[in-house]
C-alpha positions as CSV (number, residue, x, y, z in Angstrom):
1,X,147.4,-16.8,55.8
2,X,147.8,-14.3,52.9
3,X,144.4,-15.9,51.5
4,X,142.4,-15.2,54.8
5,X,144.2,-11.3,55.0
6,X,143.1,-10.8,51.4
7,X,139.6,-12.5,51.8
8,X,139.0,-10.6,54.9
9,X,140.3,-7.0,53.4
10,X,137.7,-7.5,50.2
11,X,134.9,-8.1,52.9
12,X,135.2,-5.3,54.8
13,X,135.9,-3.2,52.1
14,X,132.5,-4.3,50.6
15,X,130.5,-3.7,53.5
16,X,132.2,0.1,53.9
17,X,131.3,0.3,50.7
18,X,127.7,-0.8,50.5
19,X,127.3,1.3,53.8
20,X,128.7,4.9,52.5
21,X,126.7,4.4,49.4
22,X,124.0,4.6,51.4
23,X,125.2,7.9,53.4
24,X,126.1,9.7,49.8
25,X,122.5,9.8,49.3
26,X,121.7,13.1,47.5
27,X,118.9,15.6,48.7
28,X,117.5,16.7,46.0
29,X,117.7,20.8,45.7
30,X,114.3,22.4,46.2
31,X,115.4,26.3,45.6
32,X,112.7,27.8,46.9
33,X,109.4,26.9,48.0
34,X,106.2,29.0,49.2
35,X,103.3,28.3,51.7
36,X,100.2,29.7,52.6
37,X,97.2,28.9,55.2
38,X,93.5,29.5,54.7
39,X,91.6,29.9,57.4
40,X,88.2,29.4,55.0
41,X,86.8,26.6,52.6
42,X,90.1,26.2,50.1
43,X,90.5,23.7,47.2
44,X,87.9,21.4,48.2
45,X,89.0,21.1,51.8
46,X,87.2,23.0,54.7
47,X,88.7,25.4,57.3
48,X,92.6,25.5,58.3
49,X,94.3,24.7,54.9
50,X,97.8,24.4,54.3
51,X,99.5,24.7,51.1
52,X,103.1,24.3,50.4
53,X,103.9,25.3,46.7
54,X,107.4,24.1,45.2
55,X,108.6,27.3,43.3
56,X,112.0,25.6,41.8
57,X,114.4,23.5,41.8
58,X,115.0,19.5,41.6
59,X,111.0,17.5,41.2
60,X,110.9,14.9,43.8
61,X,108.7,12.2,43.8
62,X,105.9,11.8,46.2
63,X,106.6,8.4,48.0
64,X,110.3,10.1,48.5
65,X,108.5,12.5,50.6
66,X,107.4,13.0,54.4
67,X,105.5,16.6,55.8
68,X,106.6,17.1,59.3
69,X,103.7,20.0,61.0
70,X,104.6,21.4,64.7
71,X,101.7,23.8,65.8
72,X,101.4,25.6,69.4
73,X,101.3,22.5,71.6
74,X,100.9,19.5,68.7
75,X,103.4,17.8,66.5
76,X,102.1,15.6,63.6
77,X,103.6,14.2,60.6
78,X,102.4,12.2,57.2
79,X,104.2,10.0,56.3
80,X,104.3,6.8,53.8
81,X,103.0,9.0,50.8
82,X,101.0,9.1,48.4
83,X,97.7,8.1,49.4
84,X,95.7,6.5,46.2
85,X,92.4,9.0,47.1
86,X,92.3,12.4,49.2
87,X,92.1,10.6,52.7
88,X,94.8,9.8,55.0
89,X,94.4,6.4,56.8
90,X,96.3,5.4,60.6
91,X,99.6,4.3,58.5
92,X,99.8,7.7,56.6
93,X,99.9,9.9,59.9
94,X,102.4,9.9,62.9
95,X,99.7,12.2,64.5
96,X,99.3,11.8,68.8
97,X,97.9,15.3,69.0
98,X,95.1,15.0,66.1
99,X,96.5,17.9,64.7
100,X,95.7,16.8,61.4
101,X,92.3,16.3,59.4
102,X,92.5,12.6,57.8
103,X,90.3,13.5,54.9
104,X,91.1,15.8,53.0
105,X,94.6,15.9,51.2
106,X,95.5,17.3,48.1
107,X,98.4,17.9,45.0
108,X,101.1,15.6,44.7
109,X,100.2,13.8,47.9
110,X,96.5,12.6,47.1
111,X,95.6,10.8,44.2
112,X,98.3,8.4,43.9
113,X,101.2,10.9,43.6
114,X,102.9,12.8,41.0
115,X,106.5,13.8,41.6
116,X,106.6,17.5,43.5
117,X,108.0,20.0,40.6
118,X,107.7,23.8,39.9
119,X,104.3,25.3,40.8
120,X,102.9,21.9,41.7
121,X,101.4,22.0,45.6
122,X,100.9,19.8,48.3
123,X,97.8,20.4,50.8
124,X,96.8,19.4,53.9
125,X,93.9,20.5,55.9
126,X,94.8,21.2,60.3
127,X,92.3,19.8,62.5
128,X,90.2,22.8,63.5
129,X,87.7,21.2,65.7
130,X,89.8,20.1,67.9
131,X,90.8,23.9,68.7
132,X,94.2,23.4,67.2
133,X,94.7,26.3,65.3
134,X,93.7,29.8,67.1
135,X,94.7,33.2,65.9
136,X,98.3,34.0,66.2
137,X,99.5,30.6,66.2
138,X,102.7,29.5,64.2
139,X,102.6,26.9,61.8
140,X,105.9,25.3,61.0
141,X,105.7,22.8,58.2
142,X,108.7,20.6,56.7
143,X,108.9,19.1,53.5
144,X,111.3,16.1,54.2
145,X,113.2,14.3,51.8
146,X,113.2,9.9,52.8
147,X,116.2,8.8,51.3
148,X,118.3,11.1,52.6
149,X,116.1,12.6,55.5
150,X,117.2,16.3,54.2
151,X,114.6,19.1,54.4
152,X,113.8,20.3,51.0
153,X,112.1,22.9,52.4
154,X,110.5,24.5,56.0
155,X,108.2,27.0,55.6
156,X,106.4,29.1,58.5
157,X,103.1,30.3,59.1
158,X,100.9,32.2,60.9
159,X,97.2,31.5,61.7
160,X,95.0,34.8,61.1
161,X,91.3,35.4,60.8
């Protein structure tokens, strides 16, 4: 009986174990971050650019990293990052609204990746022909953090001509 208590004690102590390690996971500290949108041609990519530039903090890499966008009515997010060119394929996008362009990516998200660090960007383009982005419009963007599904940072924006 004493065998079974102790047996049993070791395996649930393992499993808590296994399963708080997995809650501890760290978000990395991103101290500040910066974003800007570009309503005209910007870094290779046409119309509605959005660039989020890290400004400090922790470097993460790029496959630890999602971009969550909400714009007037449309929700979108990339995810399974980095692509290998500047294109975003039907994995890469949780996108229902099409308020994303697919080709045309940029910094630490296109090319394969790099890990996100001081001054280094990532760029997306918004879907402009679709009439997505007008004038006035708030673009809220969040640079999310996999492991441990932490925002590392949320910037917001405003569309002007």
């Amino acid at each position: 009986m004493l065998a079974i208590s102790v047996f049993l004690a070791a395996t649930v102590g393992s499993v808590v174990f296994t399963a708080s390690s997995d809650l501890t996971q760290r978000t990395p500290t991103v101290a500040r971050s910066t974003g800007e949108f570009v309503t005209g041609p910007s870094g290779g990519c046409g119309e509605n650019t959005v660039t989020i530039r890290h400004a400090g903090g922790d470097p993460v890499p790029a496959d630890e990293l999602e971009i969550a966008v909400a714009i007037a009515d449309a929700d979108a997010r990339l995810v399974d990052l980095p692509v290998p060119g500047t294109a975003l394929s039907a994995s890469n996008t949780d996108d229902p609204d099409n308020a994303v362009y697919d080709y045309c990516v940029g910094g630490v998200i296109a090319n394969g990746g790099q890990r996100w660090s001081a001054g280094r960007v990532i760029r997306f383009q918004l879907n402009a022909g679709g009439g997505t982005v007008e004038p006035g419009d708030s673009i809220e963007v969040r640079v999310v953090h996999t492991p441990s599904n932490g925002v590392l940072a949320a910037v917001e924006l405003t569309a002007r001509r």
